[in-house]
C-alpha positions as CSV (number, residue, x, y, z in Angstrom):
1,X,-0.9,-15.9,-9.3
2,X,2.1,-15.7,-7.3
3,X,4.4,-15.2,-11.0
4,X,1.7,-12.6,-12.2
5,X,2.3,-10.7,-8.4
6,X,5.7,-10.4,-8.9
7,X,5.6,-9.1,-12.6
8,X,3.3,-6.2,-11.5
9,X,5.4,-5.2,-8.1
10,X,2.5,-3.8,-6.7
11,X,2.1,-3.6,-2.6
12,X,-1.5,-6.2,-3.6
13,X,-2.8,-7.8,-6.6
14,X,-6.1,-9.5,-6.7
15,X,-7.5,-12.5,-8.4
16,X,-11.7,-12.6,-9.4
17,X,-13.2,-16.3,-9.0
18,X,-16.0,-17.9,-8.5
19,X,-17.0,-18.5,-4.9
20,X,-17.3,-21.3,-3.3
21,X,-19.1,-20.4,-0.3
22,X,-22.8,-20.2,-1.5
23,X,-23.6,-17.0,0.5
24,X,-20.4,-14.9,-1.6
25,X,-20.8,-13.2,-4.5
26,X,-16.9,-13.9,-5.7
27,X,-14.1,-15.2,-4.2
28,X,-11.1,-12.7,-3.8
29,X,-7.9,-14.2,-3.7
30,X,-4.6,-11.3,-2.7
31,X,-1.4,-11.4,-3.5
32,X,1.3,-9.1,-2.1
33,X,5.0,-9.7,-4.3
34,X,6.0,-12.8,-1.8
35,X,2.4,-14.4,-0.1
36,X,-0.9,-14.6,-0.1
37,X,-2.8,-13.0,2.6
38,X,-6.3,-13.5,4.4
39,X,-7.7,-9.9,3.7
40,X,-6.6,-6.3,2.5
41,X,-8.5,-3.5,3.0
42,X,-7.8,-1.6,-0.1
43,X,-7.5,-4.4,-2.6
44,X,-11.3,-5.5,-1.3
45,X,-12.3,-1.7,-2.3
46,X,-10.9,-1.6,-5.5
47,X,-11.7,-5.6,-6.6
48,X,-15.3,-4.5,-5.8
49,X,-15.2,-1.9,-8.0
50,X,-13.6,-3.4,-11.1
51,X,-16.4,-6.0,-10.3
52,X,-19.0,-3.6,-10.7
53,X,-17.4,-2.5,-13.2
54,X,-17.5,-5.5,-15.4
55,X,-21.0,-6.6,-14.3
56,X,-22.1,-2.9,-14.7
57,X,-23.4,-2.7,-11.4
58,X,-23.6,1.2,-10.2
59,X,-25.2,0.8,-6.7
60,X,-24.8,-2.9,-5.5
61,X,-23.5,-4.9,-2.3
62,X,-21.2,-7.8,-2.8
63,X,-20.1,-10.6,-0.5
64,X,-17.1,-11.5,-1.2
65,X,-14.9,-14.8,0.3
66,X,-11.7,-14.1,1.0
67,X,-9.1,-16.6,3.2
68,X,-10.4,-14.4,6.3
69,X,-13.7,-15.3,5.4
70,X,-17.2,-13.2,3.8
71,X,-17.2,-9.6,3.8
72,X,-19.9,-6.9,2.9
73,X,-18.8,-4.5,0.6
74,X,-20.9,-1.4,-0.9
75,X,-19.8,0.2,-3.7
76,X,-21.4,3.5,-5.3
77,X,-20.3,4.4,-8.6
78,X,-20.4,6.7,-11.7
79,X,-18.3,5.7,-14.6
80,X,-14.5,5.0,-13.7
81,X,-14.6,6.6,-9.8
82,X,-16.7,5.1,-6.7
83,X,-16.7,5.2,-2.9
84,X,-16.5,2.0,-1.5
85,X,-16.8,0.7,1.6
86,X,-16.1,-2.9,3.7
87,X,-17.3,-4.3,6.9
88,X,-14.2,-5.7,8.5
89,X,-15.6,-8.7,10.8
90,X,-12.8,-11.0,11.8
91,X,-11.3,-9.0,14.8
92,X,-8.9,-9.9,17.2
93,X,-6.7,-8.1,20.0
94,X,-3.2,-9.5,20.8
95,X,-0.4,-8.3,23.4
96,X,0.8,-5.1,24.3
97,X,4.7,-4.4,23.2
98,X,7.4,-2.9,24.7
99,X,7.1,0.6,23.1
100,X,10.6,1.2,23.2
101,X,11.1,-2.2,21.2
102,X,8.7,-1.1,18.9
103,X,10.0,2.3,18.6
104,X,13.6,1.5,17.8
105,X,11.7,-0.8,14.8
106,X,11.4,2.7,13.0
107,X,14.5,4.9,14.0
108,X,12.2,6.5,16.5
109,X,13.0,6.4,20.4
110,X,11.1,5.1,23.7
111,X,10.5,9.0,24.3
112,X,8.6,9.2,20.9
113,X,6.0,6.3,22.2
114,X,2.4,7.8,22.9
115,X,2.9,7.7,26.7
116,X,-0.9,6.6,27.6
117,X,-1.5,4.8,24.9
118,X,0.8,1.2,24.3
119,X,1.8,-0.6,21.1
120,X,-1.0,-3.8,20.4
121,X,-1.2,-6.3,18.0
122,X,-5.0,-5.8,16.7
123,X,-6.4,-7.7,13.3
124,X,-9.9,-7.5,11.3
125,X,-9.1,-10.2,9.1
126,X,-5.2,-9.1,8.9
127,X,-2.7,-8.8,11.9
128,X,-1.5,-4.9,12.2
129,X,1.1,-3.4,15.0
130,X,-1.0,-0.2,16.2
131,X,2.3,2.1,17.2
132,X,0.7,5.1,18.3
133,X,3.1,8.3,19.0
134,X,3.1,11.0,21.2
135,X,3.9,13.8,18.6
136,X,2.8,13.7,15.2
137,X,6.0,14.9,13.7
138,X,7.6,11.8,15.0
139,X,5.4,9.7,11.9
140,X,7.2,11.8,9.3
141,X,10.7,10.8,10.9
142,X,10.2,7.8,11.1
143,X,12.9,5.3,9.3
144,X,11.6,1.9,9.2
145,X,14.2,-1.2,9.7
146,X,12.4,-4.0,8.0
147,X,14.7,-6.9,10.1
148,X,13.8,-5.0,13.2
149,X,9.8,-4.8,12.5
150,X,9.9,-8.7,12.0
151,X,12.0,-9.6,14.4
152,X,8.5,-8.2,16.8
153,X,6.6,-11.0,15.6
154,X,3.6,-11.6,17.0
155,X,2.6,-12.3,13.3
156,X,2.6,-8.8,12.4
157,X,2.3,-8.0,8.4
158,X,2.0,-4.4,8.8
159,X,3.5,-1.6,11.5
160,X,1.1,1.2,11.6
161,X,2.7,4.0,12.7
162,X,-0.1,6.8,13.8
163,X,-0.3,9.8,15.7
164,X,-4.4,10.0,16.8
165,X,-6.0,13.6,17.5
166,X,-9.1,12.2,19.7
167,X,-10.7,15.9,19.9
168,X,-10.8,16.3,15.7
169,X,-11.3,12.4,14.9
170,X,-8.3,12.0,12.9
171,X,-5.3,10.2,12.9
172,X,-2.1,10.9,10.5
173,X,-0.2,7.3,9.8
174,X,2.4,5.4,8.2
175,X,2.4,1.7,7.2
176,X,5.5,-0.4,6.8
177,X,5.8,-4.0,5.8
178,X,7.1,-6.4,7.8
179,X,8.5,-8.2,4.8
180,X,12.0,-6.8,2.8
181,X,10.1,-7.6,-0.3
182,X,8.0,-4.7,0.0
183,X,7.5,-1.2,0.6
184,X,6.0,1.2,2.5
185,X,1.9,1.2,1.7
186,X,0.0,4.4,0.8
187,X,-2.7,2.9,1.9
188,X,-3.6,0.3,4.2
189,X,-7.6,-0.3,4.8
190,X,-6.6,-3.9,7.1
191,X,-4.5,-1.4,8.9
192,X,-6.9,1.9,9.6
193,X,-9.6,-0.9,11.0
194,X,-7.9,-2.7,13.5
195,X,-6.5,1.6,14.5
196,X,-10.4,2.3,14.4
197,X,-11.1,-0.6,16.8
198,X,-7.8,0.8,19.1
199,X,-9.1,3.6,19.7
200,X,-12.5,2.8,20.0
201,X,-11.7,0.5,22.7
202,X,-9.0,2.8,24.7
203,X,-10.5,7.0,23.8
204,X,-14.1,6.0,22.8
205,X,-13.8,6.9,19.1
206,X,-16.6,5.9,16.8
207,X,-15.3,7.4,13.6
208,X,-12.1,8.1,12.3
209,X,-10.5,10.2,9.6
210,X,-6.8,8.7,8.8
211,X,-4.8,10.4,6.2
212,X,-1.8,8.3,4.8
213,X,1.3,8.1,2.0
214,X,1.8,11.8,2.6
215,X,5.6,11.2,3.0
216,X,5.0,8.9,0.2
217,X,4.1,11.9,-2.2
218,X,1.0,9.7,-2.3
219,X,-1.7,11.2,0.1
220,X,-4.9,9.2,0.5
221,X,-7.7,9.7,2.9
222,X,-9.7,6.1,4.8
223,X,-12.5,6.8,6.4
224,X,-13.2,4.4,9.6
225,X,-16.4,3.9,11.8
226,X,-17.7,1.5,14.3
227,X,-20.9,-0.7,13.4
228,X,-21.8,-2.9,16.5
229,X,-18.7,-3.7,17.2
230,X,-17.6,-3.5,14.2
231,X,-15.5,-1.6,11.4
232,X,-16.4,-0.2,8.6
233,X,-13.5,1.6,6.2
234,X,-14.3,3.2,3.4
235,X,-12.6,5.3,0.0
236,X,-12.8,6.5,-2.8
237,X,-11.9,4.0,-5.7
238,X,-10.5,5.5,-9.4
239,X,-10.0,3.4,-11.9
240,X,-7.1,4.0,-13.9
241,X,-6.4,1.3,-16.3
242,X,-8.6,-1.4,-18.1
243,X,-7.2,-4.4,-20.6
244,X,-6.4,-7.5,-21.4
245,X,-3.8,-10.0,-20.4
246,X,-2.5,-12.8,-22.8
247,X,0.0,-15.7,-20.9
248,X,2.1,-16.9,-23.7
């Protein structure tokens, strides 16, 4: 898995299996180019859609067991594009960070910190640095120094730089790796949920729009609300290629 990973260079790439929890519908196994990793937001959307896909399921809800454990996803679809949705339900709240530590991470200084509201370590299935700034500008300047990031620890696979707008319930954001491996992510649904559950907890958000990649040339658009304490991100899912791979 790890081999086949690394010959597609993609940020994820997923692996259909059986289950072997008896309450799962399939087992999801992600790869990024270097690891395997508990849970991904984004790779759960579109591996329940290229499920649905090959079962030809249009309006179903999975289960699916990932190393993080069994998650709900709905999917909706017609043809090759669906909205699909997860219910992240593994969450944890680390420590706060320096914000000037976490700042100088991404070529950004202690004055671009979000003055009220502190860098945390929050996970749904998927450890994420919530970086918040004060000015929104500051996410599109932001330089990213991989060594730096890491050297944060705190178990951190991915820096989410955001800048939150509480009054329109929307966030603009930025996600960097905390591995040299890889790039920055267009997308990152383990990323918006723990920033969902931020701001929940700290402005009293139930819903979030986050829009992402736009430096990137690659805009997307998560949608995040709050369930009973928990989160629920959802996107629209387009599938753009379909085949057959032969190992020699």
């Amino acid at each position: 898995m790890l081999a086949f990973a690394r010959e597609t260079k993609l940020m994820e790439t997923t692996f259909v299996q059986t289950a072997s929890a008896a309450q799962a519908d399939y087992r999801n196994r992600i790869w990024t180019v270097s690891t395997e990793i508990p849970f991904a937001g984004h790779p759960s959307l579109g591996t329940a859609v290229a499920v649905a896909l090959a079962r030809g399921d249009r309006d179903v809800v999975y289960h699916q067991q990932t190393l993080a454990g069994i998650q709900e996803v709905t999917v909706a679809r017609s043809g090759d594009r669906a909205r699909a949705a997860v219910l992240q339900t593994h969450v944890e709240t680390g420590p706060e960070l320096d914000p000037a530590a976490v700042m100088a991470a991404v070529g950004l200084t202690a004055a671009d910190a979000h003055p009220d509201l502190p860098p945390q370590r929050v996970s749904t299935g998927l450890p994420a640095l919530i970086a918040p700034v004060a000015d929104r500008a500051a996410v599109s300047r932001a330089r990213p120094d991989v060594p730096a990031i890491a050297a944060l620890g705190q178990g951190v696979v991915n820096f989410y730089l955001c800048h939150v707008d509480a009054d329109a319930g929307t966030a603009r954001a930025r996600s960097f790796p905390a591995l040299d491996v890889e790039e920055e992510d267009p997308a990152t649904g383990s990323a918006a949920g723990p920033l969902m559950l931020y701001v929940h907890q700290r402005l009293g958000l139930d819903a979030l729009a986050v829009a992402q990649g736009v430096e990137m040339g690659r805009p997307s658009r998560l949608l995040a609300q709050v369930e009973d304490g928990r989160v629920r991100v959802s996107g629209d899912v387009v599938v753009l290629v379909t085949g057959t791979v032969r190992l020699p």
